[in-house]
PDB file of N, CA, C, O and CB in Angstrom:
ATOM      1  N   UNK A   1     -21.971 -19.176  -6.890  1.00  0.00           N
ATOM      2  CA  UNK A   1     -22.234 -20.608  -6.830  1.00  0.00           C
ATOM      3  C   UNK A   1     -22.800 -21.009  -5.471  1.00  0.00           C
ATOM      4  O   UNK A   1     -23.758 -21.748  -5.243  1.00  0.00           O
ATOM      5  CB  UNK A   1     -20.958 -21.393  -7.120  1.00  0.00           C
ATOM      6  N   UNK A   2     -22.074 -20.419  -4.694  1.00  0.00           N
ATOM      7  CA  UNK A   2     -22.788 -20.930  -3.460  1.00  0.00           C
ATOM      8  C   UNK A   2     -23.707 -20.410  -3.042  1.00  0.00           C
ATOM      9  O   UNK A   2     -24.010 -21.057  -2.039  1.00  0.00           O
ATOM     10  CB  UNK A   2     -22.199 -21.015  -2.495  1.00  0.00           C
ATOM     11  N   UNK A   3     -24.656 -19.295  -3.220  1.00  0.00           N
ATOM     12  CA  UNK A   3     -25.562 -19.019  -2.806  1.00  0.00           C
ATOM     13  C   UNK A   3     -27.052 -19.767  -3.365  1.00  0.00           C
ATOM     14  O   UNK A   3     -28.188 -19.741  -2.894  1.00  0.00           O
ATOM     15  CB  UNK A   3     -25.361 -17.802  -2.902  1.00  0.00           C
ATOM     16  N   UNK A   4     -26.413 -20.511  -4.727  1.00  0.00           N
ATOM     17  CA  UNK A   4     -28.045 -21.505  -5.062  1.00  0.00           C
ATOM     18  C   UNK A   4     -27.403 -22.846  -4.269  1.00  0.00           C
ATOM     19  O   UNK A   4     -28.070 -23.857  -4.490  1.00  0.00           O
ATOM     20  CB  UNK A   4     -28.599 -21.973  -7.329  1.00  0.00           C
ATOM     21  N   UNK A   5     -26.453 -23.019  -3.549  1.00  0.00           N
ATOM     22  CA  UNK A   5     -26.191 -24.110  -3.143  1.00  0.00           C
ATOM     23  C   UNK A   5     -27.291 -23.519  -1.671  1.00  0.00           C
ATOM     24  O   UNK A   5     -27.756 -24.287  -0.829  1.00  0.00           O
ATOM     25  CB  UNK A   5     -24.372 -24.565  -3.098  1.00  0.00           C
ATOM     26  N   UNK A   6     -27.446 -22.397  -1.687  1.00  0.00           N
ATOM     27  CA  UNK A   6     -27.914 -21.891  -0.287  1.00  0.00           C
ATOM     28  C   UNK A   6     -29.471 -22.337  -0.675  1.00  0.00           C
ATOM     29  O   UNK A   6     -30.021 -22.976   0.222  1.00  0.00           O
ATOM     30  CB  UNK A   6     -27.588 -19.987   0.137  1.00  0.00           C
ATOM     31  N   UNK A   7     -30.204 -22.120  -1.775  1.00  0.00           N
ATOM     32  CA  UNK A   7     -31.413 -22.306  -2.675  1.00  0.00           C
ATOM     33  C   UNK A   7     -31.528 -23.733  -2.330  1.00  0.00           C
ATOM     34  O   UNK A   7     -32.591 -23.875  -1.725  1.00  0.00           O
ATOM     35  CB  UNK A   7     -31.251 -21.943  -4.365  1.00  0.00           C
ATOM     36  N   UNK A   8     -30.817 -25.010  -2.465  1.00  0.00           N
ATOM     37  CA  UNK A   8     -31.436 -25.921  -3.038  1.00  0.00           C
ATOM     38  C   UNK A   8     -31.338 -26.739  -1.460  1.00  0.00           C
ATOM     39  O   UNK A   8     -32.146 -27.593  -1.093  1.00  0.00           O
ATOM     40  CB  UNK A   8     -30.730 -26.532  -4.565  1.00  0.00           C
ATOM     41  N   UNK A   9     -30.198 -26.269  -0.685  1.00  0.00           N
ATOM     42  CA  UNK A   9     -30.780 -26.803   1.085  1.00  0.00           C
ATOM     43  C   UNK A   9     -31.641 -26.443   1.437  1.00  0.00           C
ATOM     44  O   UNK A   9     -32.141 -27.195   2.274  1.00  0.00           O
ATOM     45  CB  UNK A   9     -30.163 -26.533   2.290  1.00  0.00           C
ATOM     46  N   UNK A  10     -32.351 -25.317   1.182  1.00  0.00           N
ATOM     47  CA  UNK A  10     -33.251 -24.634   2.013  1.00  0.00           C
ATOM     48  C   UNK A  10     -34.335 -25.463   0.737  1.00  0.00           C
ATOM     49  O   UNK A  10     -34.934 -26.365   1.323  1.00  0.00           O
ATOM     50  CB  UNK A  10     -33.069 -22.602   2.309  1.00  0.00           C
ATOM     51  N   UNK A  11     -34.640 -25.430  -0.400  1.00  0.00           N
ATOM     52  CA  UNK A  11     -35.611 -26.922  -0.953  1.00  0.00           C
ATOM     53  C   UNK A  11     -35.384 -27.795  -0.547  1.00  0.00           C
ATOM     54  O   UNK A  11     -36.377 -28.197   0.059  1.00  0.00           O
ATOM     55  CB  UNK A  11     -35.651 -27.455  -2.179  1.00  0.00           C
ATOM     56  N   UNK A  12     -34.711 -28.360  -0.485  1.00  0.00           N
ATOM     57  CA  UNK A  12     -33.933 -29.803  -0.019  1.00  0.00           C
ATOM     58  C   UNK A  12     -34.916 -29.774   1.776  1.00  0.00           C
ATOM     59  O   UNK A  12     -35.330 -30.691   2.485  1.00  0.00           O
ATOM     60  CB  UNK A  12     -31.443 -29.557   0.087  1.00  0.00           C
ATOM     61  N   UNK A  13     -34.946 -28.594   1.892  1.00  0.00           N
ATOM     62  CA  UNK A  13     -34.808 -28.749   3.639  1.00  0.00           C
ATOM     63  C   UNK A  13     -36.577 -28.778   3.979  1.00  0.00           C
ATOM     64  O   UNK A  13     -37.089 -29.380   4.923  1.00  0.00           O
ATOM     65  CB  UNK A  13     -33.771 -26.995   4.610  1.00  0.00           C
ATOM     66  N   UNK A  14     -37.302 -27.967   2.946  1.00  0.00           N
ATOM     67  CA  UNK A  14     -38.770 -28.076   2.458  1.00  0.00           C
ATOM     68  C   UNK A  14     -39.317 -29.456   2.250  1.00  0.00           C
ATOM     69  O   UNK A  14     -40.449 -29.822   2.566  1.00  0.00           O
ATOM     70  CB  UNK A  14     -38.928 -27.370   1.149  1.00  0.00           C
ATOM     71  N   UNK A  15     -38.390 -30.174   1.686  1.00  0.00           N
ATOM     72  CA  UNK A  15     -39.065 -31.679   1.093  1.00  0.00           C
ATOM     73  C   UNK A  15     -38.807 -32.476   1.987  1.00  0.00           C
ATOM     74  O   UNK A  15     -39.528 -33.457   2.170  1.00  0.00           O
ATOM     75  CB  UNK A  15     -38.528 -32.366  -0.266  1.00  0.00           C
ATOM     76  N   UNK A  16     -37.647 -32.208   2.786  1.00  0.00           N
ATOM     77  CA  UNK A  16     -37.112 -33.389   4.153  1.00  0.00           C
ATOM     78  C   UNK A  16     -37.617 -33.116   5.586  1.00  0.00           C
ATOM     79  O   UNK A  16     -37.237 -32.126   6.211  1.00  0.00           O
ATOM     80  CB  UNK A  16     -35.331 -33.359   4.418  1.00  0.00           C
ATOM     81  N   UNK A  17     -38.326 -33.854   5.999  1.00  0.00           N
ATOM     82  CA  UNK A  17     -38.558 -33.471   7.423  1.00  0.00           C
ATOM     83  C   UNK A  17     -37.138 -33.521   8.648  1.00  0.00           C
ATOM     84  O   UNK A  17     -36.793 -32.876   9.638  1.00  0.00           O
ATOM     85  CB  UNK A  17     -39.774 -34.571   7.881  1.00  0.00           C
ATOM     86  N   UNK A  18     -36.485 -35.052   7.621  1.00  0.00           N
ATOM     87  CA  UNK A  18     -35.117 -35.043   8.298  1.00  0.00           C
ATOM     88  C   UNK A  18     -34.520 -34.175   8.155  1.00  0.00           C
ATOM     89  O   UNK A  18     -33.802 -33.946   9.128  1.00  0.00           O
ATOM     90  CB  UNK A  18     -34.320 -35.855   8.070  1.00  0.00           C
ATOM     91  N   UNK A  19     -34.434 -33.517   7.388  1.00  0.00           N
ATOM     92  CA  UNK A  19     -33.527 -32.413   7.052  1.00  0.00           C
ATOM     93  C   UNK A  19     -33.541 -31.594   7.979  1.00  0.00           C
ATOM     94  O   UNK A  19     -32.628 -31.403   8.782  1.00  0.00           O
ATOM     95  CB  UNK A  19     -33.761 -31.741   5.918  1.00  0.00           C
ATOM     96  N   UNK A  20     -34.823 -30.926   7.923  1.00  0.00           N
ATOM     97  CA  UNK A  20     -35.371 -29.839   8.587  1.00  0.00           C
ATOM     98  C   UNK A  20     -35.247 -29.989  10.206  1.00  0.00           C
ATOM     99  O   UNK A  20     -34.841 -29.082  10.934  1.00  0.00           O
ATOM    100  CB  UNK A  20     -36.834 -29.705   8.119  1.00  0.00           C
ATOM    101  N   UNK A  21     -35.741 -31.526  10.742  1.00  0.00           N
ATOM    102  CA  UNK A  21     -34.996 -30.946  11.975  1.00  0.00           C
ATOM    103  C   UNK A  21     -33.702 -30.650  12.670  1.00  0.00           C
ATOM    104  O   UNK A  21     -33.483 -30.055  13.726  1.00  0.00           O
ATOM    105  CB  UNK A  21     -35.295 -31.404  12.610  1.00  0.00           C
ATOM    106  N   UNK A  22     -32.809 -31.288  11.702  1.00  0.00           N
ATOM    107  CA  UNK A  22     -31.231 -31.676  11.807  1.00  0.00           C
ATOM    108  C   UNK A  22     -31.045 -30.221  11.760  1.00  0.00           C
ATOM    109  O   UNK A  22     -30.291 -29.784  12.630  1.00  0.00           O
ATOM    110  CB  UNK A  22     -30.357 -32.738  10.513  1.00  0.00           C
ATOM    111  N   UNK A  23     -31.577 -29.331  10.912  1.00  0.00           N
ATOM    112  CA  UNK A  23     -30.923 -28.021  10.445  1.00  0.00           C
ATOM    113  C   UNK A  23     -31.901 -27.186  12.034  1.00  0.00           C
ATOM    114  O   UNK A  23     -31.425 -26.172  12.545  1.00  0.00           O
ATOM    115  CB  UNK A  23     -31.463 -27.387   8.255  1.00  0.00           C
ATOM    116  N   UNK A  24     -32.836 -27.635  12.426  1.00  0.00           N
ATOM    117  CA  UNK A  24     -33.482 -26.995  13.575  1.00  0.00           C
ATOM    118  C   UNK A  24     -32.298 -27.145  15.007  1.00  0.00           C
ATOM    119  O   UNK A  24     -32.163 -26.413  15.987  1.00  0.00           O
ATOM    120  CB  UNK A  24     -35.123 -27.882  13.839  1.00  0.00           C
ATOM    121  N   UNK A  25     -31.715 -28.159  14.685  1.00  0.00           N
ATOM    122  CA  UNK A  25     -31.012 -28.243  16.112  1.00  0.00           C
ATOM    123  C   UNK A  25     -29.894 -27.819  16.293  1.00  0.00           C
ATOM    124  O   UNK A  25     -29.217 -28.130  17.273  1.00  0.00           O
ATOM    125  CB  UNK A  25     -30.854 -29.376  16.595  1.00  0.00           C
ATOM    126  N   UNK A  26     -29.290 -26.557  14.814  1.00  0.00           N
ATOM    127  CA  UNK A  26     -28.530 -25.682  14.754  1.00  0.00           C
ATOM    128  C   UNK A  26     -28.398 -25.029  16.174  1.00  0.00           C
ATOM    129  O   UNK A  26     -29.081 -25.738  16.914  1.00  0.00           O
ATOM    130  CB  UNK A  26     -28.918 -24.905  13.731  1.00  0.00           C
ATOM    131  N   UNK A  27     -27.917 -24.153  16.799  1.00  0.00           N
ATOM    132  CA  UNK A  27     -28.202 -23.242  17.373  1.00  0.00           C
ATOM    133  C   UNK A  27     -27.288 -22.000  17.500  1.00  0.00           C
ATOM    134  O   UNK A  27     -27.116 -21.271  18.478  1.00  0.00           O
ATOM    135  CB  UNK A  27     -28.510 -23.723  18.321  1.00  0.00           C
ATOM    136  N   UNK A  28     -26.764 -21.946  16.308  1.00  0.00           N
ATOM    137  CA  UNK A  28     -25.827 -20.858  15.766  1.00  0.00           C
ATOM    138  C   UNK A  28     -25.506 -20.833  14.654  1.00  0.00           C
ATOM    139  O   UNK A  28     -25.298 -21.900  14.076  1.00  0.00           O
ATOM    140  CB  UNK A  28     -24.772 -20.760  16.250  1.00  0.00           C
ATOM    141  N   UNK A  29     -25.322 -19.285  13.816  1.00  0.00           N
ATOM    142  CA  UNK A  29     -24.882 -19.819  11.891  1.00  0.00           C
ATOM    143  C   UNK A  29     -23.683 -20.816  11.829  1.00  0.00           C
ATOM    144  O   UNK A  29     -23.447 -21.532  10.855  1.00  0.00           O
ATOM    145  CB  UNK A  29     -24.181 -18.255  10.712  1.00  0.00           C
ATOM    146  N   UNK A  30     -22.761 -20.772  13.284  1.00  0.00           N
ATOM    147  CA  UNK A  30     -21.776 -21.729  12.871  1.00  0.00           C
ATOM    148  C   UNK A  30     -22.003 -22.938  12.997  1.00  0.00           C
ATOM    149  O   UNK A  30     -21.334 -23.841  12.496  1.00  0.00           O
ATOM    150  CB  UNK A  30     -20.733 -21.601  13.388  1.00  0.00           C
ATOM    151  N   UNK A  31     -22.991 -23.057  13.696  1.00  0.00           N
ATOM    152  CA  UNK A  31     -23.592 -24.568  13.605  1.00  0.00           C
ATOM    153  C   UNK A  31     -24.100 -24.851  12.390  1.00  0.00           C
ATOM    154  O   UNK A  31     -23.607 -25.659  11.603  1.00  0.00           O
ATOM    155  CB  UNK A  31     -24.713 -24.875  14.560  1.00  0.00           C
ATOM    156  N   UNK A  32     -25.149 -24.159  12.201  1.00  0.00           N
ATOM    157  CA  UNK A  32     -25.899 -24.568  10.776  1.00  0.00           C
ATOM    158  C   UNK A  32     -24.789 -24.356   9.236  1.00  0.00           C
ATOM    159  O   UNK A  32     -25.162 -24.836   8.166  1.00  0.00           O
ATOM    160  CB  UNK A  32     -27.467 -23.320  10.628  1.00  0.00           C
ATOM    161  N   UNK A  33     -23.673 -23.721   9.332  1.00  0.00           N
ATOM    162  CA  UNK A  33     -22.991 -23.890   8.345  1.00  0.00           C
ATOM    163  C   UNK A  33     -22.170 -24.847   8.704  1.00  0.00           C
ATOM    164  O   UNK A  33     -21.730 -25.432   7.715  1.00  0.00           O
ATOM    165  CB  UNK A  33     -22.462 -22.854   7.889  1.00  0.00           C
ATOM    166  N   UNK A  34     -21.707 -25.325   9.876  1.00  0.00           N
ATOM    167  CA  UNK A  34     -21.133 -26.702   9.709  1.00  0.00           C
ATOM    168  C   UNK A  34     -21.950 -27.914   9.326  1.00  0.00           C
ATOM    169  O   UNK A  34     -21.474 -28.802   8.618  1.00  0.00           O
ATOM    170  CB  UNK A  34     -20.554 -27.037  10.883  1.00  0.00           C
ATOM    171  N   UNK A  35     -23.054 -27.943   9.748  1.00  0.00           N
ATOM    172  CA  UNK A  35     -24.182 -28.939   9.573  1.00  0.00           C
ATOM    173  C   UNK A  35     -24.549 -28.793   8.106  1.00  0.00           C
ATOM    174  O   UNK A  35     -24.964 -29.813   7.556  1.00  0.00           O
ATOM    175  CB  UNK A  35     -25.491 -28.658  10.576  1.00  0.00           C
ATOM    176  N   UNK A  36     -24.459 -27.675   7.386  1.00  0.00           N
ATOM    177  CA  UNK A  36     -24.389 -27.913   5.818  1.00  0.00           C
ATOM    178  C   UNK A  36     -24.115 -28.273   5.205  1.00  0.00           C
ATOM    179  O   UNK A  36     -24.705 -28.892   4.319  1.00  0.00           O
ATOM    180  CB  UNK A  36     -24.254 -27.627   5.235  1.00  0.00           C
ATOM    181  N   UNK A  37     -22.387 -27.937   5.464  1.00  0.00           N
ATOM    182  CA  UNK A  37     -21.019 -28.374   4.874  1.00  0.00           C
ATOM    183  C   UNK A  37     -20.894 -29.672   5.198  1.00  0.00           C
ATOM    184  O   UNK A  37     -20.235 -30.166   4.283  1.00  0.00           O
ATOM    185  CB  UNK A  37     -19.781 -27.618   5.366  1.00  0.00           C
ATOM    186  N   UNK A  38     -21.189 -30.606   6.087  1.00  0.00           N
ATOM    187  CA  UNK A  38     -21.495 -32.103   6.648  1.00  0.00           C
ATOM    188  C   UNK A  38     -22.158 -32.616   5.242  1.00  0.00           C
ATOM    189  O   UNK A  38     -21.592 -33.290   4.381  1.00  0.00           O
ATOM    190  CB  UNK A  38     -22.705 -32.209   8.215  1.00  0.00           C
ATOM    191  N   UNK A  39     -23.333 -32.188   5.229  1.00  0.00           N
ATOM    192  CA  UNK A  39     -24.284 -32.676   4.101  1.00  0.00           C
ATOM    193  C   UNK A  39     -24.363 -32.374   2.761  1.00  0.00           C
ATOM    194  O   UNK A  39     -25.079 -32.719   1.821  1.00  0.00           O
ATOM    195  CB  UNK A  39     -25.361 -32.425   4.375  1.00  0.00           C
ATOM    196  N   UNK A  40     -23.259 -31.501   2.963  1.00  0.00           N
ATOM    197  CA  UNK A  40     -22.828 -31.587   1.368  1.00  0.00           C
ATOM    198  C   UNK A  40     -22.736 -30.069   0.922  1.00  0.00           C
ATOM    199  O   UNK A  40     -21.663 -29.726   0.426  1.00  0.00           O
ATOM    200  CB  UNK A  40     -24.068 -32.484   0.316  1.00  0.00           C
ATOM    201  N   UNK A  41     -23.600 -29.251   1.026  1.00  0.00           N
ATOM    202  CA  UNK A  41     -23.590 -28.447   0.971  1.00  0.00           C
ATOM    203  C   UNK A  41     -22.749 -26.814   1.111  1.00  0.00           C
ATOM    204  O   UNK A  41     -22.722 -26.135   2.138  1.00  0.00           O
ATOM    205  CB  UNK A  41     -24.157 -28.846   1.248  1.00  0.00           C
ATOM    206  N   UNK A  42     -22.139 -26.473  -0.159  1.00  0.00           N
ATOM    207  CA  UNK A  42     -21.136 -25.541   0.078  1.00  0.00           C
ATOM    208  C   UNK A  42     -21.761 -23.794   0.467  1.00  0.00           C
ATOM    209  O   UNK A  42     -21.422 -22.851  -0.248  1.00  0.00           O
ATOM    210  CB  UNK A  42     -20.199 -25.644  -1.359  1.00  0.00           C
ATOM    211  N   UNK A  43     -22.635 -23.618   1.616  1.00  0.00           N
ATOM    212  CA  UNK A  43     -23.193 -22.645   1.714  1.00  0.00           C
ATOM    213  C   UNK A  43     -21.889 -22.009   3.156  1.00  0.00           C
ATOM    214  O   UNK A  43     -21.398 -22.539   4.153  1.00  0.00           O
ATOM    215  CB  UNK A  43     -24.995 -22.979   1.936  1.00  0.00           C
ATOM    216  N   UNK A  44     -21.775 -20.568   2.462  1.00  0.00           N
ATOM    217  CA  UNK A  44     -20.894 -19.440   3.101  1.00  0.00           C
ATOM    218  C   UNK A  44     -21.895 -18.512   4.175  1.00  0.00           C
ATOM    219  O   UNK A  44     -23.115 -18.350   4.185  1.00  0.00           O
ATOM    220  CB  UNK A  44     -20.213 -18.377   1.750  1.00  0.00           C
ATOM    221  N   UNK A  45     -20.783 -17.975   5.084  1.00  0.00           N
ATOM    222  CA  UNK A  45     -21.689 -17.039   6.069  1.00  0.00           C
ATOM    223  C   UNK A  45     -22.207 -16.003   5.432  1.00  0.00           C
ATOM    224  O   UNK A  45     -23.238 -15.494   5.871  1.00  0.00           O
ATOM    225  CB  UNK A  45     -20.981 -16.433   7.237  1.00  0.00           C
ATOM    226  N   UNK A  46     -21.480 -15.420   4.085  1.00  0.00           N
ATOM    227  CA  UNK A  46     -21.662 -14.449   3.440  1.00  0.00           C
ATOM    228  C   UNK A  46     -23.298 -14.543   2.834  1.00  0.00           C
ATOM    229  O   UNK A  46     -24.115 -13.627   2.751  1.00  0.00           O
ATOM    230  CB  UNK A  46     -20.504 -14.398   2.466  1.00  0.00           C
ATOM    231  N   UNK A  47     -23.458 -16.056   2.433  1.00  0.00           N
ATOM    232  CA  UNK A  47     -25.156 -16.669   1.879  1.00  0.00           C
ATOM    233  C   UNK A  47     -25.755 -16.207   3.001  1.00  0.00           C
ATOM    234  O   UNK A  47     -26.519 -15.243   2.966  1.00  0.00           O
ATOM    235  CB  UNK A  47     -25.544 -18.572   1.629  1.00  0.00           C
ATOM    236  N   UNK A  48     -25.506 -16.756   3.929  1.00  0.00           N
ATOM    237  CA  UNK A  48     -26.687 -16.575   5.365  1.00  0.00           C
ATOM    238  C   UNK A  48     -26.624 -15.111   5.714  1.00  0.00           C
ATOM    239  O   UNK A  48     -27.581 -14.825   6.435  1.00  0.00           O
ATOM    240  CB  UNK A  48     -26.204 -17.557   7.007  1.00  0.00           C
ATOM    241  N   UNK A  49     -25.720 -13.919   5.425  1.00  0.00           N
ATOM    242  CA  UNK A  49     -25.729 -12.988   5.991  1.00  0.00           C
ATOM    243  C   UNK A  49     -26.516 -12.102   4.705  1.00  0.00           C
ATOM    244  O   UNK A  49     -27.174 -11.063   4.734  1.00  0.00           O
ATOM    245  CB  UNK A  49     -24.318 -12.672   6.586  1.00  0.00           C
ATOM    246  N   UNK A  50     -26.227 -12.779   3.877  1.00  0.00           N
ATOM    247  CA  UNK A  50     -27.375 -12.276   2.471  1.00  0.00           C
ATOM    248  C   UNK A  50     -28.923 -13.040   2.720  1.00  0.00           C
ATOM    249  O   UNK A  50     -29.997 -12.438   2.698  1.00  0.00           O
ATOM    250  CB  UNK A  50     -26.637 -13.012   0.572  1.00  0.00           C
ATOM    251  N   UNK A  51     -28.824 -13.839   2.851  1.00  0.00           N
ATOM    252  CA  UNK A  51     -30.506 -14.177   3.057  1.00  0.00           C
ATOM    253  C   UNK A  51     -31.225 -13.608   3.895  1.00  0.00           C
ATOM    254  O   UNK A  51     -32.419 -13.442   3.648  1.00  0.00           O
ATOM    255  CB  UNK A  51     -30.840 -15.410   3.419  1.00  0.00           C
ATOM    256  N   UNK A  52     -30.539 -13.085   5.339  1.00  0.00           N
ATOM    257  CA  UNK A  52     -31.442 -12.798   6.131  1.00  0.00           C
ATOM    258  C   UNK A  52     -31.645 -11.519   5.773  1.00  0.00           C
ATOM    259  O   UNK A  52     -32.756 -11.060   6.038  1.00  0.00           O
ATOM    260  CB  UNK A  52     -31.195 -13.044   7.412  1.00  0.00           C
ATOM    261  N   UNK A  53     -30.422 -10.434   4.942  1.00  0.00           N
ATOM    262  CA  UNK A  53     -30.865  -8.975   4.623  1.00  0.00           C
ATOM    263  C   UNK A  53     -31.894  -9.413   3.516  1.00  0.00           C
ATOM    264  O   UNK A  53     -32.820  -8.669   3.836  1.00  0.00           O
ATOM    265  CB  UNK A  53     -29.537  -7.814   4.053  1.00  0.00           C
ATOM    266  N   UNK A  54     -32.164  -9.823   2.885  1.00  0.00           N
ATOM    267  CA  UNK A  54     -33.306  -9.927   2.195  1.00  0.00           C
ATOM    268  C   UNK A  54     -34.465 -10.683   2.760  1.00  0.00           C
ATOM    269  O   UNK A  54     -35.489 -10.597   2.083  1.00  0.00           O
ATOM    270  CB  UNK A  54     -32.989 -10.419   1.065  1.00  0.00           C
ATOM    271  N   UNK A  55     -34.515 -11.188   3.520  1.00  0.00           N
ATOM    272  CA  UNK A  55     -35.516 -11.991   4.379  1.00  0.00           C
ATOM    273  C   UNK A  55     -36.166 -10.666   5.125  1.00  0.00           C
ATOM    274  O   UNK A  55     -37.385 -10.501   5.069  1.00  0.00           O
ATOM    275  CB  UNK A  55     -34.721 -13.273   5.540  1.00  0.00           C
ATOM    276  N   UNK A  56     -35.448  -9.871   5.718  1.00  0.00           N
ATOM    277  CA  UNK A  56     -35.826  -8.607   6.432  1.00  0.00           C
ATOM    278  C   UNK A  56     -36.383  -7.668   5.201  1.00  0.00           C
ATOM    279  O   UNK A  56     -37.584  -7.433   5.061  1.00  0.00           O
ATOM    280  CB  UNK A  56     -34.442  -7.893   7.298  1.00  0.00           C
ATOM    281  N   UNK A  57     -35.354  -7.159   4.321  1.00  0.00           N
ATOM    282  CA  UNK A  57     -36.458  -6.489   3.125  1.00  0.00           C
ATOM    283  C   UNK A  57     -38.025  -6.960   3.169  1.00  0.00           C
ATOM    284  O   UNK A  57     -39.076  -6.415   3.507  1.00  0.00           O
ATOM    285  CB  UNK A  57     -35.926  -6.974   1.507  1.00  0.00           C
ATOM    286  N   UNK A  58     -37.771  -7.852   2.815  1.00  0.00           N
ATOM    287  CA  UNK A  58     -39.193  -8.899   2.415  1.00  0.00           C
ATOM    288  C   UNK A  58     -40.342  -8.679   3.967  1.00  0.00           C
ATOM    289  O   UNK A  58     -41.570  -8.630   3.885  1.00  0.00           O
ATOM    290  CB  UNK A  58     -38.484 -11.168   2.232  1.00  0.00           C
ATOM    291  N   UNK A  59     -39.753  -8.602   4.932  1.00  0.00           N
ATOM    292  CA  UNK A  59     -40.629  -8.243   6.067  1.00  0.00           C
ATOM    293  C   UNK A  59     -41.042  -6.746   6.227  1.00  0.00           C
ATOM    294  O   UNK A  59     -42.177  -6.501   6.636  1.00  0.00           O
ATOM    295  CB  UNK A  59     -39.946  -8.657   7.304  1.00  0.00           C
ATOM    296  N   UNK A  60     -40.088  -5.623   5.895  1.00  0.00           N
ATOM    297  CA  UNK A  60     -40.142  -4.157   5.784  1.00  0.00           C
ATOM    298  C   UNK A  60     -41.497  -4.449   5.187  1.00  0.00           C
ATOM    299  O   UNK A  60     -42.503  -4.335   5.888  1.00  0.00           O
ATOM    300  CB  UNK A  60     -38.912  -3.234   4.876  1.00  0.00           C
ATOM    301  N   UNK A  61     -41.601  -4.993   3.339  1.00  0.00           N
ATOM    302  CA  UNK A  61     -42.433  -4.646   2.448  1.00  0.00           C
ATOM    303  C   UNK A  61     -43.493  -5.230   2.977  1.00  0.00           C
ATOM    304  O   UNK A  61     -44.509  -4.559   2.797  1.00  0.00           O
ATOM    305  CB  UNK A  61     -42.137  -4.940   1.158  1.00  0.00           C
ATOM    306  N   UNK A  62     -43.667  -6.242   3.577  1.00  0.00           N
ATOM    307  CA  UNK A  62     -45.103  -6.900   4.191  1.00  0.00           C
ATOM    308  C   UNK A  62     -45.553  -5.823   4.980  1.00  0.00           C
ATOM    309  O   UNK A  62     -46.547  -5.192   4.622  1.00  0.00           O
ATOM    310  CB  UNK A  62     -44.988  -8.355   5.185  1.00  0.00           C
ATOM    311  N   UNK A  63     -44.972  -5.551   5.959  1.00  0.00           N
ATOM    312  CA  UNK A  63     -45.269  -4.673   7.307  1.00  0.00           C
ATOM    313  C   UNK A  63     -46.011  -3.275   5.906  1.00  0.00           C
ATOM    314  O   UNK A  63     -47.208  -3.104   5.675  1.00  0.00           O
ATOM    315  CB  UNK A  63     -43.221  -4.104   8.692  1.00  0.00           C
ATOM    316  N   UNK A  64     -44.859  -2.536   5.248  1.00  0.00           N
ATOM    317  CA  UNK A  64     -45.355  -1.137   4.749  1.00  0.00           C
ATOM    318  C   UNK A  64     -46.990  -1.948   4.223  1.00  0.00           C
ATOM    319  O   UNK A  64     -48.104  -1.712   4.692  1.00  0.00           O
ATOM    320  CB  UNK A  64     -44.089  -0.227   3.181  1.00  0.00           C
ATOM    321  N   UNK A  65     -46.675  -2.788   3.278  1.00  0.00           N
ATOM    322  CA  UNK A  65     -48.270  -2.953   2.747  1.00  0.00           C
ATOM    323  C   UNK A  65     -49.177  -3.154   3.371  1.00  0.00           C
ATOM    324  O   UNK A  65     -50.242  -3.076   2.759  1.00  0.00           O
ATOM    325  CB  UNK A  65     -48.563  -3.798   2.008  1.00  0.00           C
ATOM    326  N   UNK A  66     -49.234  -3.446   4.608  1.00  0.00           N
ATOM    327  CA  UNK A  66     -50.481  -4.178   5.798  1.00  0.00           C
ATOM    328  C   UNK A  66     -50.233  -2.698   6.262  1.00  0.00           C
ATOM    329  O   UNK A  66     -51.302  -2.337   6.755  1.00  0.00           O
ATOM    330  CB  UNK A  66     -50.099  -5.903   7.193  1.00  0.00           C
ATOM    331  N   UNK A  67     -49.450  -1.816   6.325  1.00  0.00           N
ATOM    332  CA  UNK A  67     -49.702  -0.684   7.154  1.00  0.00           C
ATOM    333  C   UNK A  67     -50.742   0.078   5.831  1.00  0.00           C
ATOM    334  O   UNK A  67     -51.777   0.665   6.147  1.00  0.00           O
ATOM    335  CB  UNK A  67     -48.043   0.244   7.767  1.00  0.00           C
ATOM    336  N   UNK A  68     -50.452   0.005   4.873  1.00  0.00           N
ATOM    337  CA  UNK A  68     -51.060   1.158   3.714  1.00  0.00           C
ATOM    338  C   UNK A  68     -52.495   0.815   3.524  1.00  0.00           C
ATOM    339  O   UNK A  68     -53.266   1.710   3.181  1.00  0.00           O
ATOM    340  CB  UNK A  68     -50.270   1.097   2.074  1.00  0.00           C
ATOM    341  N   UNK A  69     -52.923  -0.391   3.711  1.00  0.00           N
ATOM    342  CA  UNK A  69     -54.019  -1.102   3.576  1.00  0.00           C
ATOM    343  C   UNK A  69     -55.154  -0.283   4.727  1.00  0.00           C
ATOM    344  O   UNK A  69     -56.305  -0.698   4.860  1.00  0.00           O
ATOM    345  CB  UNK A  69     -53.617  -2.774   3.869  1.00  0.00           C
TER     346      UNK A  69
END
């Protein structure tokens, strides 16, 4: 459950400029998960520690394909 709660801040955070800088002036996951949980949002460290291993996958596969090219 909470990881599309992680999905729809990070849309939510796409469509809001407010959003987006409020969540910019994080300056730690414990910031930005308190600043979530403020706004409603039930996103866990476990979400953020999953997004970024797949955020990094997703950079591996860019990097291998621009290297194979």
């Amino acid at each position: 459950m909470s990881w599309s709660e992680l999905e729809r801040l990070v849309s939510d955070a796409e469509a809001s400029a407010e959003l987006r800088d409020t969540l910019r002036r994080c300056r730690s996951r414990q910031q930005l998960l308190q600043a979530a949980r403020h706004l409603g949002y039930r996103v866990t460290r476990t979400d953020l520690q999953n997004a970024w291993v797949e955020h990094q996958r997703n950079q591996d596969a860019l990097s291998a394909n621009a290297q194979a090219r």
